[in-house]
N, C-alpha and C positions, 0 to 999 in steps of 0.2 A: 589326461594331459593335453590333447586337442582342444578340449573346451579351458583349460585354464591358459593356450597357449594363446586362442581368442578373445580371451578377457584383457590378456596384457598390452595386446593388441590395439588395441579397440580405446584402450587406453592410452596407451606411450605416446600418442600425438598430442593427447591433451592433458601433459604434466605441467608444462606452464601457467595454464589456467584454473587448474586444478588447487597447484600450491599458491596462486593469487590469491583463490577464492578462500583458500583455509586459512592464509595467512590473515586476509582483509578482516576475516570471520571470529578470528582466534579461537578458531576450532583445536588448535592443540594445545594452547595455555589453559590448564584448568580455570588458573586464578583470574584469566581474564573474561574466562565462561562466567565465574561466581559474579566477579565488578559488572561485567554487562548485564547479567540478570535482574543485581540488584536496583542497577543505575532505570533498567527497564520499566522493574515495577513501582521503582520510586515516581517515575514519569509519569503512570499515569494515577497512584495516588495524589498526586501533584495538581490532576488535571478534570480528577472525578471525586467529590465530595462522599457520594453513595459508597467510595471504594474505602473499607474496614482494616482489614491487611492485606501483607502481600500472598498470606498464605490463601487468604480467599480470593485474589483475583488468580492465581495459579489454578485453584479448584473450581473456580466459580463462575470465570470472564470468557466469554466464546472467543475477544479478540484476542488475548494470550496464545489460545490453542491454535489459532488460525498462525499466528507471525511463529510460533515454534516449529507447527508441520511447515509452514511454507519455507525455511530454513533448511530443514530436509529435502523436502522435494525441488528447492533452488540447490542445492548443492548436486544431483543425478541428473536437472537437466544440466548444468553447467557441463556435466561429466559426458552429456549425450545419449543419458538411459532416459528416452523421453515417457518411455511406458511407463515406469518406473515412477518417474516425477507425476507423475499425470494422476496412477492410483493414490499415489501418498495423499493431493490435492484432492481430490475427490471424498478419500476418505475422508481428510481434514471439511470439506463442505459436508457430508454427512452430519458430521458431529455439532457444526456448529452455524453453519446456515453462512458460511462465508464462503463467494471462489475467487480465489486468487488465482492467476496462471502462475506454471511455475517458475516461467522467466521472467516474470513479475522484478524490477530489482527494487528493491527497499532498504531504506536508510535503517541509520537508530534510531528506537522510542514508538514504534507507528504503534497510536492507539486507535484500537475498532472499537467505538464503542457500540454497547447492544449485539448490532454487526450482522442481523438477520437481514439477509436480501443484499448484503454488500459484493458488488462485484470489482475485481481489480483485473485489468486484461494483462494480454500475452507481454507488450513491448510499452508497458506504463513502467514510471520511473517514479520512485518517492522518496523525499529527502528525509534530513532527519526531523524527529520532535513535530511530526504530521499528526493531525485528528480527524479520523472519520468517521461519521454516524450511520446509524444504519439505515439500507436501503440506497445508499450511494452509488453512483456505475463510475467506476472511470474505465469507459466503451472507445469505441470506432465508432466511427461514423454511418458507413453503411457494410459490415463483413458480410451480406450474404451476396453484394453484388459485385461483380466479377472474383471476386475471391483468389481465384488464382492469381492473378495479380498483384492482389497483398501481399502474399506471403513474402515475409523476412523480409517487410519493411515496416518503417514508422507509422504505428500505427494509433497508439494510446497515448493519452496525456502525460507532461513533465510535472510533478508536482515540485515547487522547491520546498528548502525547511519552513516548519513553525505555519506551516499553511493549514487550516481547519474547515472542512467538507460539509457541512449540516447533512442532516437527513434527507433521503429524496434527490439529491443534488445529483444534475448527471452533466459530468465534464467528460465532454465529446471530441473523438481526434485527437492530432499529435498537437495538442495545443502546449503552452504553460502557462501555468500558475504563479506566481512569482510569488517571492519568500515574505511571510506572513500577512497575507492574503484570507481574506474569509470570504468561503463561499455559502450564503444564504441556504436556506432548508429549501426543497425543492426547486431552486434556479437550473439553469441550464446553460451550460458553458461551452459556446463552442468555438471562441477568439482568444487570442491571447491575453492574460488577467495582470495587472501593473501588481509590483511590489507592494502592499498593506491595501491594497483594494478590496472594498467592502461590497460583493457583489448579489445583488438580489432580483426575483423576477424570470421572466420568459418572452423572450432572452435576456440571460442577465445583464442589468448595468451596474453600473460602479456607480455608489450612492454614499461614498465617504471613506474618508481614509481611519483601517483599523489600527486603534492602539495599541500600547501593550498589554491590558488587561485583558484577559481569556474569555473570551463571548461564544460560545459552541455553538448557538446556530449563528453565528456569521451577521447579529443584525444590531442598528445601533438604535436607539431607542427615539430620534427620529425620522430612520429611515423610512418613514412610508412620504413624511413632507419632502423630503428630498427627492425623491423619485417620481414625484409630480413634476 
């Protein structure tokens, strides 16, 4: 009784965020569990040619498994079981070569693709209908120096919607990205990124403005004249 008096405990301060996050989530609507799953894997049939069914990206896609654990392990840290959160994500990097932190927050649709070496830190934000390839970092700038300092502030990138990551690409700090923006395959991001900015290089410049047509690594086919 002691230990379950602890649990409720431990809990009753954080019912309000608790029911935010289930509600935001619709963790208790089945039917809106079914509609966002499917809405999920249509998004990135939508967005990947190689993808066959849904049934095989569920069985088959490391970023599936990655946005499903971190779902779980975003909901224990929301709750304050940070241990909790922490193995779920771990586990979830075992499996699939993705680390998400768990306070990671994430939109609808986020597709990893590939997704080996992809890292998302503690206080990065991502909108919805995001693409990121694998070997991605959205890091800090520098966490091991003073560190204690950091903690429980801003510290990772804003991605907004419909923004696409290329390979390699590492957006650094509390920067943004602004809404459908391509970040070129191995660029380096550490300013703020204008809205359909087409960014490529070290450090990256903006070397055109992207369309609506879906270009995964971020590049337009005379971007190299343009960045002369």
């Amino acid at each position: 009784m002691e230990t379950i008096g602890i649990f409720v405990h431990k809990l009753s301060p954080l019912n309000f965020d608790l029911m935010h996050y289930i509600k935001a989530n619709s963790i208790i609507n089945k039917s809106n569990i079914k509609k966002n799953m499917g809405n999920f894997l249509q998004s990135i049939i939508d967005r990947d040619p190689a993808a066959k069914s849904k049934l095989s990206l569920v069985l088959t896609y490391p970023g599936v498994k990655a946005v499903f654990f971190h779902r779980i392990a975003n909901f224990f840290s929301v709750a304050k079981f940070d241990l909790i959160a922490r193995v779920i994500s771990q586990f979830s990097r075992f499996l699939t070569g993705i680390e998400i932190h768990p306070g990671a927050k994430i939109g609808k649709n986020l597709f990893i693709d590939h997704g080996m070496g992809v890292v998302i830190g503690e206080t990065s934000e991502i909108g919805d209908n995001v693409t990121i390839y694998h070997m991605a970092t959205l890091g800090g700038i520098a966490p091991s120096i003073n560190s204690n300092d950091q903690r429980n502030i801003k510290r990772h990138p804003i991605i907004k919607d419909e923004v696409v990551i290329g390979s390699g690409a590492q957006v650094l700090g509390p920067v943004t990205v602004g809404r459908c923006a391509k970040i070129g395959a191995n660029a380096v991001i550490t300013k703020d990124v204008p809205e359909k900015a087409v960014m490529v290089g070290i450090p990256a410049k903006n070397v055109g403005i992207a369309d609506s047509e879906f270009k995964p690594y971020g590049i337009t086919p005379d971007s190299d004249s343009k960045s002369d």
